[in-house]
N, C-alpha and C positions, 0 to 999 in steps of 0.2 A: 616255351620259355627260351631256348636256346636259337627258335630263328628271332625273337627278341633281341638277345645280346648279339647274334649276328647282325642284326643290322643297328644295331647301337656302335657295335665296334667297327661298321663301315663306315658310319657317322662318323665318328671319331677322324677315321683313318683319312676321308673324304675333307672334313673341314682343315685338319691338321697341313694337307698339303696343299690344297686348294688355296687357303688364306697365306700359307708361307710361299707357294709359288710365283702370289701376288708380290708380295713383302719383296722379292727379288726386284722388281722392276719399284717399287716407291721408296725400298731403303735399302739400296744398293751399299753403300757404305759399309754399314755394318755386316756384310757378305763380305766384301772386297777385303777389310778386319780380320776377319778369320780364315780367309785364303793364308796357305802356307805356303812361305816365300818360295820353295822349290816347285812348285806348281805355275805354269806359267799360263797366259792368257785368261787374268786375273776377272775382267771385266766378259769378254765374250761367256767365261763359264758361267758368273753366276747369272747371266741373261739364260743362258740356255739351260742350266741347270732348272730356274725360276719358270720355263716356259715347260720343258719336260712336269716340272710336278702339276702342272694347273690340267696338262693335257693329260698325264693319266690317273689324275684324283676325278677328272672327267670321264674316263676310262671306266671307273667302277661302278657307273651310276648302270648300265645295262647290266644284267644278268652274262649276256654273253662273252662279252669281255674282261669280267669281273676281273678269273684268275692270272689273264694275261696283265692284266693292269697291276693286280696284284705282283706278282713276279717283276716287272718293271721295275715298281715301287720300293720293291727290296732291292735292287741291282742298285738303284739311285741310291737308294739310303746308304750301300753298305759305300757307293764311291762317294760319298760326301764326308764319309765318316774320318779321311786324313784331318780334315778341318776341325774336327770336334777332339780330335787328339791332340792337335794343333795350341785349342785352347788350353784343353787341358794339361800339357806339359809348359806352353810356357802363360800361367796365371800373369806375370808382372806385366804382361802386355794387353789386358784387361781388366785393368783395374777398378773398374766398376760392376761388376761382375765379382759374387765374391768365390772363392776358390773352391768350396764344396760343392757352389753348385755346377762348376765344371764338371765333376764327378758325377752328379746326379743326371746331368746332360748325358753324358755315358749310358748308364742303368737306363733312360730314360729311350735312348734310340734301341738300346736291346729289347725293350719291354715293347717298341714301335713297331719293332721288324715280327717279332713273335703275333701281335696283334692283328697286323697285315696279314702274314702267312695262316691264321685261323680265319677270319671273317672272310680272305675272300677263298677257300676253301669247302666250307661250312658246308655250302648246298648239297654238295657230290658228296660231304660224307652222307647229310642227312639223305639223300635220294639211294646209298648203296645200304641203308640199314633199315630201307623199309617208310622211313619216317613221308609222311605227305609235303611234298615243299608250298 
């Protein structure tokens, strides 16, 4: 049951960035939106930010490079995260979006980064306690 939700929660982990890393390159805009102004090179980041998550949500599909991709995945997440504070302090420049769920965008990257760091983990523990991979 547990290498189940292990690769449920790569699923996850996999489509989550795989499809946002695309979204970088088709809807640039609303990247460029939640850049905060003191961040500069507004357009090259979310290219390359958008091009890092496709390569290593691609990363995780081998066994071998799972945990590195893993790790990765969390370095990106946690440098993107100005943006997501960004919105969330100032709501009036997203007004379409409504202000709670700036906050849950919050909880929601927390709950990303913890997810990442289990799934791609999981093997090496299940392989040091015995369990058959």
């Amino acid at each position: 049951m547990l290498k189940v939700a292990s690769y449920i929660g790569l699923a996850i982990v996999f489509v989550w960035f795989f499809v946002g890393g695309i979204s970088h390159f088709t809807q640039p805009e609303f990247f460029l939106a939640i850049m905060p102004p003191y961040i500069p090179w507004h357009l090259p980041i979310v290219y390359v930010s958008g091009a890092l998550e496709v390569v290593f949500a691609l990363a995780l599909l081998p066994p071998a490079s799972r945990q590195m991709a893993g790790n990765l995945l969390i370095a990106l997440t946690i440098a993107v995260t100005p943006a997501n504070i960004y919105m969330w302090l100032n709501p009036e420049r997203f007004p379409d979006v409504e202000p709670a769920l700036l906050s849950v965008r919050l909880v929601i990257q927390v709950l990303l980064l913890a997810l990442i760091w289990w799934c791609t983990r999981n093997a090496r523990w299940r392989s040091t306690t015995g369990q058959v991979e």
